[in-house]
LOROKOL-316529 format. One record per residue (C-alpha): residue number from 0; x, y, z. Coordinates in Angstrom, 2 decimals, decimal comma. Each point is the difference from the previous one (the first is absolute). Example, Ala and Ser with C-alpha at 12.3 -4.5 7.8 and 13.67 -1.06 7.14 Angstrom:
LOROKOL-316529
+-----+---------+---------+---------+
| num |      xx |      yy |      zz |
+-----+---------+---------+---------+
|   0 |   12,30 |   -4,50 |    7,80 |
|   1 |    1,37 |    3,44 |   -0,66 |
+-----+---------+---------+---------+
end
This chain:
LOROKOL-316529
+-----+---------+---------+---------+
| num |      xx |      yy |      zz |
+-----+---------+---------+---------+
|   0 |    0,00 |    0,00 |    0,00 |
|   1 |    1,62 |    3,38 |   -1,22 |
|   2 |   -0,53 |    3,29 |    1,81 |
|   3 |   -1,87 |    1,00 |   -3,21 |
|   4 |   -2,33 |   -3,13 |    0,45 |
|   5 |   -0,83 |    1,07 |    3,89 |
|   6 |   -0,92 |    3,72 |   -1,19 |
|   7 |   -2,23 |   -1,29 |   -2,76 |
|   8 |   -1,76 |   -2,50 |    1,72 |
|   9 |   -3,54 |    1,70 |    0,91 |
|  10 |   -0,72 |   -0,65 |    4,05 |
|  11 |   -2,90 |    1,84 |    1,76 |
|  12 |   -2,34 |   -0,67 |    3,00 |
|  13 |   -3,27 |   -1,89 |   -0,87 |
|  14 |   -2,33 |    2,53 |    2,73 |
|  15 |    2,61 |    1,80 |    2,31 |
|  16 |    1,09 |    3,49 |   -0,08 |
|  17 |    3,45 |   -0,85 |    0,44 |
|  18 |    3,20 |   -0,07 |   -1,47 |
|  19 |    0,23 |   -3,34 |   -1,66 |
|  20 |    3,74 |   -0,12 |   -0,21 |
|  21 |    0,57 |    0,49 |    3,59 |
|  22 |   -2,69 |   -2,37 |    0,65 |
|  23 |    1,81 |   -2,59 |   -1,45 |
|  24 |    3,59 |    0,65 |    1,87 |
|  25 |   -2,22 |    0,27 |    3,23 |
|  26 |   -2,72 |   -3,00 |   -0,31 |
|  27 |    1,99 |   -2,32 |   -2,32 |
|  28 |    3,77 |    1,03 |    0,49 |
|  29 |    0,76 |    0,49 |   -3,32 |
|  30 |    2,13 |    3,18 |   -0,90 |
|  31 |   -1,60 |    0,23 |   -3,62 |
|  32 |   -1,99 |   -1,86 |   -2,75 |
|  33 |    3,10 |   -1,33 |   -1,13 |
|  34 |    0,56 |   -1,85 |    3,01 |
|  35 |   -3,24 |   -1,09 |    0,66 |
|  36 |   -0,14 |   -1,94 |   -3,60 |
|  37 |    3,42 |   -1,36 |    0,40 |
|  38 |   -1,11 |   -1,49 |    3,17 |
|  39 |   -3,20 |   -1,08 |   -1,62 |
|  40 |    1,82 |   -1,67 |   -3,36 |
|  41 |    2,19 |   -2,23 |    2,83 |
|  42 |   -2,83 |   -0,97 |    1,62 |
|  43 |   -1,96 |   -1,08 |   -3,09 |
|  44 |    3,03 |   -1,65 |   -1,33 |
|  45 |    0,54 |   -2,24 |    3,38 |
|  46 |   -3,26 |   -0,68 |    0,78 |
|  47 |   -1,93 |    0,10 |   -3,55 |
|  48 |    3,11 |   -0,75 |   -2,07 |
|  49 |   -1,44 |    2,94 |   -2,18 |
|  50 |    2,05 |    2,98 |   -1,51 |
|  51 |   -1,19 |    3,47 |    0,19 |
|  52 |    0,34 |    1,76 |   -3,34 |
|  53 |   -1,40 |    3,63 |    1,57 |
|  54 |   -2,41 |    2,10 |    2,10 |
|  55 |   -2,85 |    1,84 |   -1,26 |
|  56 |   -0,27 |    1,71 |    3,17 |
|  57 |   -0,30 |   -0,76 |    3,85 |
|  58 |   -3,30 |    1,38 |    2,06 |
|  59 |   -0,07 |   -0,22 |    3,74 |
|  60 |   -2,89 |   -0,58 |    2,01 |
|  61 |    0,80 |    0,68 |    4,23 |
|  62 |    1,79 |   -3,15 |    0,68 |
|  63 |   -0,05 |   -1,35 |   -3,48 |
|  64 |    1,93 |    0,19 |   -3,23 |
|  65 |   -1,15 |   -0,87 |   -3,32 |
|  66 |    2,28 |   -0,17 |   -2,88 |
|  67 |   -0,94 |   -0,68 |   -3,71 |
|  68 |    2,71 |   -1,85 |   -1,56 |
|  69 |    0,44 |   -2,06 |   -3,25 |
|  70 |    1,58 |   -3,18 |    0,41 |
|  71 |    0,91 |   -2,14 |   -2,85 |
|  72 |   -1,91 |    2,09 |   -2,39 |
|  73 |   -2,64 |   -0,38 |    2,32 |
|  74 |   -1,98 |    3,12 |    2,25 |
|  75 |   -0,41 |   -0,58 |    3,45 |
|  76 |   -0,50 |    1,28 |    3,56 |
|  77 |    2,10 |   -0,55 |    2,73 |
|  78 |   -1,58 |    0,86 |    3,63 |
|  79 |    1,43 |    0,04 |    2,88 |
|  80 |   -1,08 |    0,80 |    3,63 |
|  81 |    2,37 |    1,14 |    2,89 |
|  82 |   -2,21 |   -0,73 |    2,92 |
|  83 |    0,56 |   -3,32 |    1,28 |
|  84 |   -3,47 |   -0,82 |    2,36 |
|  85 |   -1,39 |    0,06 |   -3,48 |
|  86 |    2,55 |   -2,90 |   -1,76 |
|  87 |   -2,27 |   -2,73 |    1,05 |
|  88 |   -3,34 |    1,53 |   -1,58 |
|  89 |    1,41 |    1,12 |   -3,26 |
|  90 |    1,15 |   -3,74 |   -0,47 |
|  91 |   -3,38 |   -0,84 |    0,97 |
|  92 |   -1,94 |    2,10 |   -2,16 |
|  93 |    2,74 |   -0,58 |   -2,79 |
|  94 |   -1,41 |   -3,58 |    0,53 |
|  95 |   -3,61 |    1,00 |   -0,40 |
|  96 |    0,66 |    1,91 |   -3,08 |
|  97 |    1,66 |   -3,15 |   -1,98 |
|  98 |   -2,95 |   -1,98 |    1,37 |
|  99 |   -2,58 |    2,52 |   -1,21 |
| 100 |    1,68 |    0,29 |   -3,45 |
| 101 |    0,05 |   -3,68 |   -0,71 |
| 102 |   -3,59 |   -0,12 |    0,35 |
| 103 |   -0,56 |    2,38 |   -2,85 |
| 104 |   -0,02 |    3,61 |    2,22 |
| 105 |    1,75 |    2,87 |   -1,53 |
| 106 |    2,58 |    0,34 |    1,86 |
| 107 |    3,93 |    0,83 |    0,00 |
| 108 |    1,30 |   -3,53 |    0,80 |
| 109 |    4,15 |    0,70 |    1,66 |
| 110 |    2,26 |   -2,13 |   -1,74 |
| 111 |    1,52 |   -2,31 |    2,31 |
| 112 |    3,90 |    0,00 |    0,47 |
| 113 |    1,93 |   -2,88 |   -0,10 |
| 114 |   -0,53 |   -1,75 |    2,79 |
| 115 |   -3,77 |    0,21 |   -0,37 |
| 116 |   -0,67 |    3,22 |    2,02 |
| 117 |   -2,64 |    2,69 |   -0,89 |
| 118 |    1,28 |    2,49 |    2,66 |
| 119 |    4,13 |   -0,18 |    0,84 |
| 120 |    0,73 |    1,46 |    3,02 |
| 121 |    4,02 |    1,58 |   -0,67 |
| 122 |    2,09 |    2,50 |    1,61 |
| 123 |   -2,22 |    1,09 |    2,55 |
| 124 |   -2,92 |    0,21 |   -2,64 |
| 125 |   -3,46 |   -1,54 |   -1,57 |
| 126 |    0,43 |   -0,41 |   -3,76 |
| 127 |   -2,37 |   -1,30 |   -2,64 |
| 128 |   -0,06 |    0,25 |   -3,62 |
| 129 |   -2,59 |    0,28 |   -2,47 |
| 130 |   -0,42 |    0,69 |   -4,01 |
| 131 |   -1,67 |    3,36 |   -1,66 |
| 132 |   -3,74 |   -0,28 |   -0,55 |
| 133 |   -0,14 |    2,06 |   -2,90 |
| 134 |   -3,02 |    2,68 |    0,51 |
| 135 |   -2,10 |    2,73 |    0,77 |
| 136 |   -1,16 |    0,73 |    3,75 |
| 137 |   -3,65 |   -1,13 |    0,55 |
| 138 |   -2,15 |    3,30 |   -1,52 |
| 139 |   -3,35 |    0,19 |    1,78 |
| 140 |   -1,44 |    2,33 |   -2,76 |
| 141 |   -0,15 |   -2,85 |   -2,27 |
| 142 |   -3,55 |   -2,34 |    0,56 |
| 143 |    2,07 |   -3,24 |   -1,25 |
| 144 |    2,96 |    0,28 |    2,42 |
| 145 |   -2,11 |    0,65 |    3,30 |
| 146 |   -2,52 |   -3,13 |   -1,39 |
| 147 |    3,60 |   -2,16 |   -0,05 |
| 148 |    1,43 |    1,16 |    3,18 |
| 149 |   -3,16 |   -1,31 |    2,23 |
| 150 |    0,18 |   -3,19 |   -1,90 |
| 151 |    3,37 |   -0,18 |    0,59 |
| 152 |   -0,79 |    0,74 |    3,79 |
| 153 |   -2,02 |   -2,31 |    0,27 |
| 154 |    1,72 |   -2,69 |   -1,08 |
| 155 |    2,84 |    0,72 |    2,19 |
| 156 |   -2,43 |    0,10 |    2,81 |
| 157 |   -0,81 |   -3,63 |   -1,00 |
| 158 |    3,41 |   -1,21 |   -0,29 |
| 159 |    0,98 |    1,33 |    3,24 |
| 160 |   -2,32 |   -1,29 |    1,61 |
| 161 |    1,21 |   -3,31 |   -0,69 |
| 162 |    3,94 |    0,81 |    0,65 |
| 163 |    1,13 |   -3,00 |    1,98 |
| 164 |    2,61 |    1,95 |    1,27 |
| 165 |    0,58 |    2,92 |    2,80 |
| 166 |    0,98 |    4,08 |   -0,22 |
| 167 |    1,14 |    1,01 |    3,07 |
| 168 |   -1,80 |    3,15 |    1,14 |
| 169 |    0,09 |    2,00 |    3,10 |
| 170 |   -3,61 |   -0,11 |    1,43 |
| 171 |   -2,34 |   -3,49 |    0,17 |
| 172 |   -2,37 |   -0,34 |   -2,80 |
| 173 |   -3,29 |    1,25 |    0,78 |
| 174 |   -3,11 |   -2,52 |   -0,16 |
| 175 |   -1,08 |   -0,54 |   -3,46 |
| 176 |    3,67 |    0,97 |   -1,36 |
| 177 |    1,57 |   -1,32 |   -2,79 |
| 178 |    3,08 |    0,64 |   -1,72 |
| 179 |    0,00 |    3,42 |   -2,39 |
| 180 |    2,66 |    2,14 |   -1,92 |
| 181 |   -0,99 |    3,12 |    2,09 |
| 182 |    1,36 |    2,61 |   -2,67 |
| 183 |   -1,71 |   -0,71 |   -3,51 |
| 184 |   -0,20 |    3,46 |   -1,52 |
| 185 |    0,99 |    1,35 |   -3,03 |
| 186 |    3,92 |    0,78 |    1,03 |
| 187 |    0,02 |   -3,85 |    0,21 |
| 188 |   -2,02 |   -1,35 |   -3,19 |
| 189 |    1,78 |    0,15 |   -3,65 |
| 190 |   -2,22 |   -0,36 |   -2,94 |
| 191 |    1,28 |   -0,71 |   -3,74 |
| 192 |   -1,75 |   -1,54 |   -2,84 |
| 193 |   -3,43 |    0,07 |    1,10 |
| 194 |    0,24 |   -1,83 |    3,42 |
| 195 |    1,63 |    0,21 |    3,57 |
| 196 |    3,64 |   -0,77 |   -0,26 |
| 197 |    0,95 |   -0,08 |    3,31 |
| 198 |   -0,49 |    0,86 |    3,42 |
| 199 |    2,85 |    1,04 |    1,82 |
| 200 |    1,17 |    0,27 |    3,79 |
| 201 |   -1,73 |   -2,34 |    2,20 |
| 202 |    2,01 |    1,05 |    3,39 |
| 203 |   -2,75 |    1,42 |    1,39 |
| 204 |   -1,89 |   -3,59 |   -0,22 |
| 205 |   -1,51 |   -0,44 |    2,92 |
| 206 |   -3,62 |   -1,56 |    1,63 |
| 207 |   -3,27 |    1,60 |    0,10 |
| 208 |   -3,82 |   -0,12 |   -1,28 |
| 209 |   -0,02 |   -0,13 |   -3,76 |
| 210 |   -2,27 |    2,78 |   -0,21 |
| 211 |    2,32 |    1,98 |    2,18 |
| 212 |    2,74 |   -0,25 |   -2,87 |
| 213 |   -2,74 |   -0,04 |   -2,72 |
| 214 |   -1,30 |    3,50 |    1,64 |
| 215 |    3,50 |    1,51 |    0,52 |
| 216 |    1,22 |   -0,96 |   -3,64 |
| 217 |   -3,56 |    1,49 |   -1,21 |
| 218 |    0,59 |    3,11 |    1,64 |
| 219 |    4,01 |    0,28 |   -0,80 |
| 220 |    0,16 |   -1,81 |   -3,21 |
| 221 |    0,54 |    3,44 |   -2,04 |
| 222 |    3,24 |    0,89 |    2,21 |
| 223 |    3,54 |   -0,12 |   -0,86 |
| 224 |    3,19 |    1,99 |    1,86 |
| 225 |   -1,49 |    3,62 |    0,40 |
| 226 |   -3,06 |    1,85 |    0,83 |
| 227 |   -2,52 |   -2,76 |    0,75 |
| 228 |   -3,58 |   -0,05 |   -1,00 |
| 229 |   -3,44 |   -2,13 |    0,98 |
| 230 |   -1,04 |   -1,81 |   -3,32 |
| 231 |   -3,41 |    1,94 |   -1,06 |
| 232 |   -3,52 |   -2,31 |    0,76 |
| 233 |   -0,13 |   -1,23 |   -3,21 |
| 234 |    3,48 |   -1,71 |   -0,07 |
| 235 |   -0,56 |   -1,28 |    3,16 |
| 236 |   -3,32 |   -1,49 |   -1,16 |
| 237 |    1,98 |   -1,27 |   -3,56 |
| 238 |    2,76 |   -1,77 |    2,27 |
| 239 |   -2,03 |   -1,43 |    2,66 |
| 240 |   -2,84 |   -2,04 |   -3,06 |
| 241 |    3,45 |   -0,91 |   -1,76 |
| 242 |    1,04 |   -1,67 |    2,93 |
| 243 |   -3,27 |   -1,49 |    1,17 |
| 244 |   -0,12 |   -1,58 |   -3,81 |
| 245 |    2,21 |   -2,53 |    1,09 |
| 246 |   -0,03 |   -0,27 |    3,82 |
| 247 |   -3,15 |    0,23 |    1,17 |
| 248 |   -1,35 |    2,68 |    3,26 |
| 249 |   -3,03 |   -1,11 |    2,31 |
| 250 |   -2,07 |    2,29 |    1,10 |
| 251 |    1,73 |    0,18 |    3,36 |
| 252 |    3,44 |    0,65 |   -1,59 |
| 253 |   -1,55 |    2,78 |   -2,43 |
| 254 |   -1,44 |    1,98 |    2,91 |
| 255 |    3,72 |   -0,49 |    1,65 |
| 256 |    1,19 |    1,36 |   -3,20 |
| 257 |   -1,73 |    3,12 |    0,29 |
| 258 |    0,58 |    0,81 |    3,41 |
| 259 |    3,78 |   -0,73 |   -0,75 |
| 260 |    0,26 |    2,02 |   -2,91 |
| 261 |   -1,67 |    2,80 |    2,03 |
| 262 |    2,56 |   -0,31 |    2,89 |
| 263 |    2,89 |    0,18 |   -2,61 |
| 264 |   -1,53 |    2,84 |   -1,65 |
| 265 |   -0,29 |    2,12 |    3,06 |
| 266 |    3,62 |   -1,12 |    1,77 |
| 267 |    2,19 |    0,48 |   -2,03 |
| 268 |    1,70 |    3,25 |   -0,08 |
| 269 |   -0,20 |    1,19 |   -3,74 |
| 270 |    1,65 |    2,88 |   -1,10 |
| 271 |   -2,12 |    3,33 |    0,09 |
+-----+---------+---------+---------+
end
């Protein structure tokens, strides 16, 4: 990596007003880009036994770095977390999302390293790896995409429901809980060619009422990084039949619905 390479390689702050290259001397101990993707290519080499060719750019996130790489002629994210309580659940939920894509969910399966891992815990880090999804952030303006993203919600609801395996969360799961994504909105849903290409960043998985997550992704499903926004009534209403297409509410879990979305509506602090 050349000192031209580190000033040329873009890095900026995903939501923070701060000053991304001394956040990533002070969070990540890096004393440039340069560094940070020469530690990065000797990781990937070790541990992946993949070559990185160059960085598009490198985007940090409080106690996470993302870096978009191409590796063997190949684009990819790298993302890494420096806060160790939380190396155990990003394996977990790394788990989840391999599980959820091989039953047909659009998701951003990692690619495992060599010895089989999802989510490699190195030098004091949490590090996973995952290919581009080529496309557009979810555009709630456009009938089709909100119609797809509730059908696409609710069949994650159904799959997760039946995850045999366990997220690790900081509070019990309330009665009538099951396992949800917690954070489908349109900073997390790529569309291209017609359909939902992916859903990204499950780390907020987590257990609770399916109408609680159907109601909060109802409500949020328009936002993305800055200046959030309810979705109108009739989005809401376009999203919520979409979903119920293919899963099903009773009457008891519509009225639920509506008192949730109604709680989410009137709690959260949106911009004035």
């Amino acid at each position: 990596m050349t000192a031209a390479d580190d000033v040329t390689t873009p890095i900026s702050m995903l939501w923070e007003s701060t000053d991304e290259r001394t956040a990533l001397t002070e969070r990540f101990g890096f004393a440039s880009t340069g560094d940070a993707i020469d530690w990065l290519g000797g990781v990937l080499i070790k541990h992946w036994g993949l070559r990185v060719e160059g960085c598009e750019r490198l985007v940090i996130s409080d106690a996470n770095c993302l870096a978009w790489i191409v590796v063997d002629g190949c684009r990819m994210v790298a993302k890494w977390s420096m806060r160790p309580r939380v190396f155990g659940r990003l394996a977990a939920i790394a788990g989840l999302t391999v599980w959820l894509g091989e039953r047909g969910i659009p998701v951003s399966v990692p690619r495992a390293a060599r010895d089989g891992r999802v989510q490699v815990e190195v030098d004091g880090v949490s590090l996973g790896l995952q290919q581009v999804i080529d496309g557009e952030l979810l555009d709630i303006t456009d009938a089709d995409q909100v119609r797809a993203a509730g059908e696409v919600l609710a069949r994650m609801h159904a799959a997760m429901a039946d995850y045999p395996g366990t997220i690790p969360t900081d509070e019990p799961a309330a009665p009538g809980a099951q396992l949800v994504g917690n954070d489908f909105r349109a900073a997390n849903i790529l569309w291209a060619e017609g359909r939902i290409a992916a859903v990204l960043d499950l780390e907020e998985a987590t257990y609770r009422r399916r109408v609680d997550d159907l109601a909060q992704a109802a409500v949020l499903l328009g936002t993305r990084y800055h200046d959030w926004r309810p979705t109108s009534a009739e989005v809401r209403g376009a999203f919520v039949a979409a979903y119920a297409s293919v899963l099903p509410l009773d009457e008891d879990e519509a009225g639920a619905l509506d008192d949730s979305i109604e709680a989410h509506l009137t709690r959260i602090p949106w911009p004035g």
